[in-house]
VMD Tcl script that draws the C-alpha trace (Angstrom):
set ca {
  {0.11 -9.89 7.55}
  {-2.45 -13.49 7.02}
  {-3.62 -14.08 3.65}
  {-6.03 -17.17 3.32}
  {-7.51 -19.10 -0.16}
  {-11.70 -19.04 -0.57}
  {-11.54 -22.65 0.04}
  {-8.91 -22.79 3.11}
  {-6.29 -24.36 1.05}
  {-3.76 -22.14 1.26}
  {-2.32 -19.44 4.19}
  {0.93 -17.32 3.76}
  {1.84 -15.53 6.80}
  {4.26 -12.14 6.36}
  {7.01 -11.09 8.63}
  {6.63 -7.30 9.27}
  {10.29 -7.13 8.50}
  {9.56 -8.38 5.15}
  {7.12 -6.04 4.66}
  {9.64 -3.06 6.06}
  {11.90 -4.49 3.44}
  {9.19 -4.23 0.39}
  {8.45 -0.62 1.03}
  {12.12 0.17 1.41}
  {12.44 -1.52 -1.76}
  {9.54 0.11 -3.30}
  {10.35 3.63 -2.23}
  {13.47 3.06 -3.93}
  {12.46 2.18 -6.56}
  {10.31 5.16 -7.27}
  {7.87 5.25 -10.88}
  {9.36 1.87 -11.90}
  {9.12 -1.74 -11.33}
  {11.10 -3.79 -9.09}
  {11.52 -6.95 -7.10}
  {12.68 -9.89 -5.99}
  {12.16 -13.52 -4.10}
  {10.06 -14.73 -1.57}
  {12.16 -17.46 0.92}
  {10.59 -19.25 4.15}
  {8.97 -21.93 5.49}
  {6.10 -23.94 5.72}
  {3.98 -25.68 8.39}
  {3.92 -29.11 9.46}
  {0.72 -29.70 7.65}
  {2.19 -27.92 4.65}
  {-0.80 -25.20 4.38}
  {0.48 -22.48 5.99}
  {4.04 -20.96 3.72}
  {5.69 -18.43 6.11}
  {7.27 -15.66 4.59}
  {10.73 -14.99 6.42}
  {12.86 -13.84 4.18}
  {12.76 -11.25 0.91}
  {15.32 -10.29 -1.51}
  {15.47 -6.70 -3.58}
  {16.53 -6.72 -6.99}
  {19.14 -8.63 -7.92}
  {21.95 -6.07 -9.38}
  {21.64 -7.71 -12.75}
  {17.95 -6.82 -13.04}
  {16.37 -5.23 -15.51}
  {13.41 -2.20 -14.83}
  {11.28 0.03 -16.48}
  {7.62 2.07 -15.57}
  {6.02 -0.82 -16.79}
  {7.92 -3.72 -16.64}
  {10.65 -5.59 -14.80}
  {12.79 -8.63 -15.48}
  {14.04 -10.10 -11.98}
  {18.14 -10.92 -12.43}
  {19.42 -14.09 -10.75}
  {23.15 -12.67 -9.68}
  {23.52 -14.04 -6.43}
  {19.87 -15.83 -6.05}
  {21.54 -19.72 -6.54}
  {24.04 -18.82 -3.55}
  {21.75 -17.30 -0.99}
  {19.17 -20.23 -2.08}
  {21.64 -23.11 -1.43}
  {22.49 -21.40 2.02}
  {19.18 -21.19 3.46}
  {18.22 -24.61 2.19}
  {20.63 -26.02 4.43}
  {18.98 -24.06 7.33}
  {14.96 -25.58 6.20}
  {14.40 -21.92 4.50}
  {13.54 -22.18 1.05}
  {12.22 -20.45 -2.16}
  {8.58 -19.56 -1.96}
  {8.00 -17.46 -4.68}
  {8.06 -13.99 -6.44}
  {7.35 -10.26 -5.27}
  {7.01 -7.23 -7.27}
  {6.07 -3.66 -7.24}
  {3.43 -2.37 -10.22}
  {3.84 1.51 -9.81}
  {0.68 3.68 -9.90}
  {-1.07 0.20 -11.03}
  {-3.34 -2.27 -9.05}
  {-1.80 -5.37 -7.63}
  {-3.14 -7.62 -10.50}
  {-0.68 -9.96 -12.38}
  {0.13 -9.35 -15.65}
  {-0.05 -11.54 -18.38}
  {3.92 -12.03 -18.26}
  {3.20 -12.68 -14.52}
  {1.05 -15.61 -15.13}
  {3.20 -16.85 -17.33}
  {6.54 -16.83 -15.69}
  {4.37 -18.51 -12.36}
  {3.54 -21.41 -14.31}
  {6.97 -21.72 -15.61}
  {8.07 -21.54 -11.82}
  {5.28 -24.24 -10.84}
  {6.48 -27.00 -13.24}
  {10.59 -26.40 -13.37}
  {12.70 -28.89 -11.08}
  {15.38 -26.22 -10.96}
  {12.74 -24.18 -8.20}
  {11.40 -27.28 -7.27}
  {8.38 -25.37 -5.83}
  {4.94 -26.66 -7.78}
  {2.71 -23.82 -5.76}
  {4.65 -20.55 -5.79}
  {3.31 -17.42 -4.23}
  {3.19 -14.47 -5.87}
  {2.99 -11.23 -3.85}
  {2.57 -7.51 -5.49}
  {2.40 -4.39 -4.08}
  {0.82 -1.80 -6.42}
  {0.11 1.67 -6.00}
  {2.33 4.71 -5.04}
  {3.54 6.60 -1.62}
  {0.07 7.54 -0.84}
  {-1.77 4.33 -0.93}
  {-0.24 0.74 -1.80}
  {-2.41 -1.86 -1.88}
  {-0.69 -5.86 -1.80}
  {-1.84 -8.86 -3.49}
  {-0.97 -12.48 -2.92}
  {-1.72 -15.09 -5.32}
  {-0.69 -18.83 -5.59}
  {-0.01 -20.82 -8.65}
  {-0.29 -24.69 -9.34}
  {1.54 -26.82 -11.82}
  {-2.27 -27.78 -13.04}
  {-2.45 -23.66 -13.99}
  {-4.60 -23.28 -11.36}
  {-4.34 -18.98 -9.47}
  {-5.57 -18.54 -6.06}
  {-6.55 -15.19 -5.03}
  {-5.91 -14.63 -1.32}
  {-7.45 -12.71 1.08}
  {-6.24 -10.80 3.55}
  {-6.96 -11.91 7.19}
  {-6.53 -10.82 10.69}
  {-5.22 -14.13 11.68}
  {-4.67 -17.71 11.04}
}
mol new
graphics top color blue
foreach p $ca { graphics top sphere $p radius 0.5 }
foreach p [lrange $ca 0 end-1] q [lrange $ca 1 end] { graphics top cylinder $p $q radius 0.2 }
display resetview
């Protein structure tokens, strides 16, 4: 799946697998939030952040109808292990149940954080969320600058 920015700044192009792996994660999950990272790549040219790689929940995480506090158990390991193999953290995912794919306040927030902290050391995370429930889920992807900037982007057929 291609997403794309209004002004052809940004792509992000998901596996399938990771996809697979969201659903399983989401069906899981049930009425309640969950989550995880987004890890990958990006192009040559920097535009285009490929998204290879998706956690679940962390086991120390923290969920609820409404909300969901990612843990970190694990997350500094795995990182360190696909940096050395040019994979890398991209950014967030998470699952609003019976809720549109639109970030939260909290959301925002913790993207900005991401966007400006040396200890991601990624200034334009992606945000992904899948909202929705087993009949229809709709996904969102979203990217955030250190200068508080959101993208919205669009899905595409390809890139």
């Amino acid at each position: 799946m291609k997403f794309i920015s209004q002004d052809k700044i940004f792509f992000v192009d998901i596996s399938n697998d990771c996809l697979d792996c969201i659903l399983t994660n989401v069906e899981k999950a049930g009425n309640h939030e969950t989550g995880g990272i987004l890890t990958g790549s990006y192009s040559d040219d920097l535009k285009t952040a490929f998204i290879k790689l998706l956690t679940g929940p962390p086991i120390d995480s923290k969920t609820g109808p409404t909300w969901f506090n990612r843990g970190t158990q694990g997350l500094k390991k795995l990182i360190d292990k696909l940096w050395s193999k040019n994979t890398y953290y991209l950014g967030e995912w998470h699952f609003h149940p019976n809720a549109w794919p639109i970030p939260s306040v909290q959301d925002k927030r913790q993207m900005k954080e991401i966007a400006v902290s040396k200890q991601y050391n990624c200034p334009e995370p992606i945000m992904l969320i899948i909202g929705g429930n087993h009949l229809e889920y709709k996904i969102a992807v979203f990217v955030f600058t250190r200068m508080s900037k959101i993208y919205k982007l669009k899905q595409i057929n390809s890139i």
